[in-house]
C-alpha positions as CSV (number, residue, x, y, z in Angstrom):
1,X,80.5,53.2,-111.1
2,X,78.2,51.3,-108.5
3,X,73.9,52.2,-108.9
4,X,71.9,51.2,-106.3
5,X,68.1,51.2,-107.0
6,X,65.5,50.6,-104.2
7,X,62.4,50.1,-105.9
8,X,60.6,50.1,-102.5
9,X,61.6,53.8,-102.4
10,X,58.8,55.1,-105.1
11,X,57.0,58.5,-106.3
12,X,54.9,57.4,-108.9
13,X,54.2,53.7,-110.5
14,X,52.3,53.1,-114.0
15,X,51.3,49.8,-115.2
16,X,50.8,49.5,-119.0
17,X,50.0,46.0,-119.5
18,X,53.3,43.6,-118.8
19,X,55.5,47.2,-118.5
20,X,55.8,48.9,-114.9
21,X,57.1,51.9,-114.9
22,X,58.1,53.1,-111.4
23,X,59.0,56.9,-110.8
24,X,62.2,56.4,-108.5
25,X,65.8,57.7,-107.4
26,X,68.7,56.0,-108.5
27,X,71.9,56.4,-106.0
28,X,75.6,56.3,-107.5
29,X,78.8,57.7,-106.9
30,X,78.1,60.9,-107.7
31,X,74.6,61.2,-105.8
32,X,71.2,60.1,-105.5
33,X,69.0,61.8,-108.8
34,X,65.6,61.1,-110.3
35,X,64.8,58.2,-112.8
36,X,62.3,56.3,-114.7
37,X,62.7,52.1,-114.0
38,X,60.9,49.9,-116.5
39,X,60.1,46.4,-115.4
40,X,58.0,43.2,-116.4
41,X,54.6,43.9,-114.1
42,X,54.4,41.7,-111.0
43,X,58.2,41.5,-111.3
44,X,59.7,43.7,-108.9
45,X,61.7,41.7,-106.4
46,X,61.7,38.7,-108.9
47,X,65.1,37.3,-108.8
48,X,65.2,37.8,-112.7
49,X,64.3,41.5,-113.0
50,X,67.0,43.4,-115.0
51,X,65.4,47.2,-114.3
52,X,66.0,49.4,-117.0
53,X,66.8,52.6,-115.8
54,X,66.2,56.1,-117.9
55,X,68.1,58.6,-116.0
56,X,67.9,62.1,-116.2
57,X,71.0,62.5,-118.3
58,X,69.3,60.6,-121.5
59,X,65.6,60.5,-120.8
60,X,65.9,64.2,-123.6
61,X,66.7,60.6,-126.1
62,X,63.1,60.2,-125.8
63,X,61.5,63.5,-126.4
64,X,59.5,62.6,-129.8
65,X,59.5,66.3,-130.7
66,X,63.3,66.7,-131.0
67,X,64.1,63.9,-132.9
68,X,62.8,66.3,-135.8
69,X,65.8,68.6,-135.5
70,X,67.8,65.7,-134.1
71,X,67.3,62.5,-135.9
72,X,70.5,60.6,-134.1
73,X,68.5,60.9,-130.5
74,X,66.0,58.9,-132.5
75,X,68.3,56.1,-133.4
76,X,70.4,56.2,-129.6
77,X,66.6,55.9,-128.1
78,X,65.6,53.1,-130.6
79,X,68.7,51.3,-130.0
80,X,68.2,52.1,-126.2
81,X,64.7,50.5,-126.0
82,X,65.6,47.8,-127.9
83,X,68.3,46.7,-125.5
84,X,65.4,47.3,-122.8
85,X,63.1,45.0,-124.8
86,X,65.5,42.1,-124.5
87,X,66.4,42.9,-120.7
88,X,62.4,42.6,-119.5
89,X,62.4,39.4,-121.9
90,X,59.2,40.8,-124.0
91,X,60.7,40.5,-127.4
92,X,63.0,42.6,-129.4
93,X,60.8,43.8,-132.3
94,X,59.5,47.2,-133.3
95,X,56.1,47.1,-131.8
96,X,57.8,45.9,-128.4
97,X,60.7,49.0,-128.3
98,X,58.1,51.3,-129.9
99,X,56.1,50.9,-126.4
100,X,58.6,51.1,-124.2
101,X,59.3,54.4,-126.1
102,X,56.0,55.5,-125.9
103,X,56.0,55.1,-122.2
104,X,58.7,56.0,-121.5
105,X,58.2,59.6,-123.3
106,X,54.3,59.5,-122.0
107,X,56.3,59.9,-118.5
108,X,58.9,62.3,-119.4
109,X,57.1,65.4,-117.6
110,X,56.2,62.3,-114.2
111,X,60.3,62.3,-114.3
112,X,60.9,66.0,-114.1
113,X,58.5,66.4,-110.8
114,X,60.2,63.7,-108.8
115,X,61.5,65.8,-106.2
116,X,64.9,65.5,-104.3
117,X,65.5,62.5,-102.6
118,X,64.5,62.6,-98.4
119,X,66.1,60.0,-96.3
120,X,63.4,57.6,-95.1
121,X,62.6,58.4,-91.1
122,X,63.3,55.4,-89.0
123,X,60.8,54.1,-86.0
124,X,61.7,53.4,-83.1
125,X,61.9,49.9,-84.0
126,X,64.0,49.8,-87.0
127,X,67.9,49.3,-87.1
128,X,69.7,51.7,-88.8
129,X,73.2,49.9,-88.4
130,X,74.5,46.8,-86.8
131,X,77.6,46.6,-84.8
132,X,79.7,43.6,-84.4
133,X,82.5,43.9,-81.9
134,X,84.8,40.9,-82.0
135,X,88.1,40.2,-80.2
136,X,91.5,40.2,-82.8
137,X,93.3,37.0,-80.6
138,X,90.6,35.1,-80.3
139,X,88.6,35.6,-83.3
140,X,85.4,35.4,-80.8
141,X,82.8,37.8,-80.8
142,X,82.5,39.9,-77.7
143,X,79.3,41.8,-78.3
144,X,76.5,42.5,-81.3
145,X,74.5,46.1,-81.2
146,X,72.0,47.3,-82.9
147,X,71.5,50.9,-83.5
């Protein structure tokens, strides 16, 4: 399964010290749907940012008050943020997965009121696709268009 995250596209951002958490969409085979990305502040397009993504399908891992009556969604979002902890490079310990934990669950309700994804609307000076004609015998390009 390909994800494609654009963290330009954004609803909500929260900077807790060197966590970011950015309120976003996530787009895969099966659709575009609401998610939570965790990042190292001031590393967004840094070309060693691994985002860690809580979708909608596990971000119930983090809801403190279940783990009561569930004690393995506990462990799957310990084990979860401590995989996260190593990604953004802060240190795999307790205190370091308890706050992405904390965050992440402070942001829970943030996650739920993302609305559907809207395409962005294009100007007038923005290419939406780019066209490249090019002859088969020759191998030479007969004309470039952008739409």
């Amino acid at each position: 399964m390909t994800a494609v995250l654009d963290l330009d596209q954004r609803h909500f951002t929260t900077v807790k010290g060197n966590l970011t958490l950015i309120g976003t969409w996530v787009s895969t085979d099966d659709g575009v749907a609401p998610c939570l990305c965790l990042i190292r502040t001031g590393e967004e397009f840094s070309e060693h940012t691994v985002p860690c993504v809580v979708t909608l399908q596990s971000a119930f891992l983090f809801d403190r008050s279940s783990h009561k009556h569930y004690p393995d969604w506990a462990r799957k979002a310990a084990l979860m943020a401590f995989g996260f902890a190593e990604a953004l490079r802060i240190g795999v310990t307790p205190q370091s997965a308890q706050r992405i934990c904390e965050l992440i669950e402070d942001n829970i309700d943030d996650l739920f009121g993302i609305p559907p994804y809207r395409v962005p609307i294009l100007t007038d000076n923005e290419a939406m696709a780019e066209v490249t004609i090019t002859d088969r015998n020759s191998g030479k390009r007969v004309r470039e268009v952008l739409l």
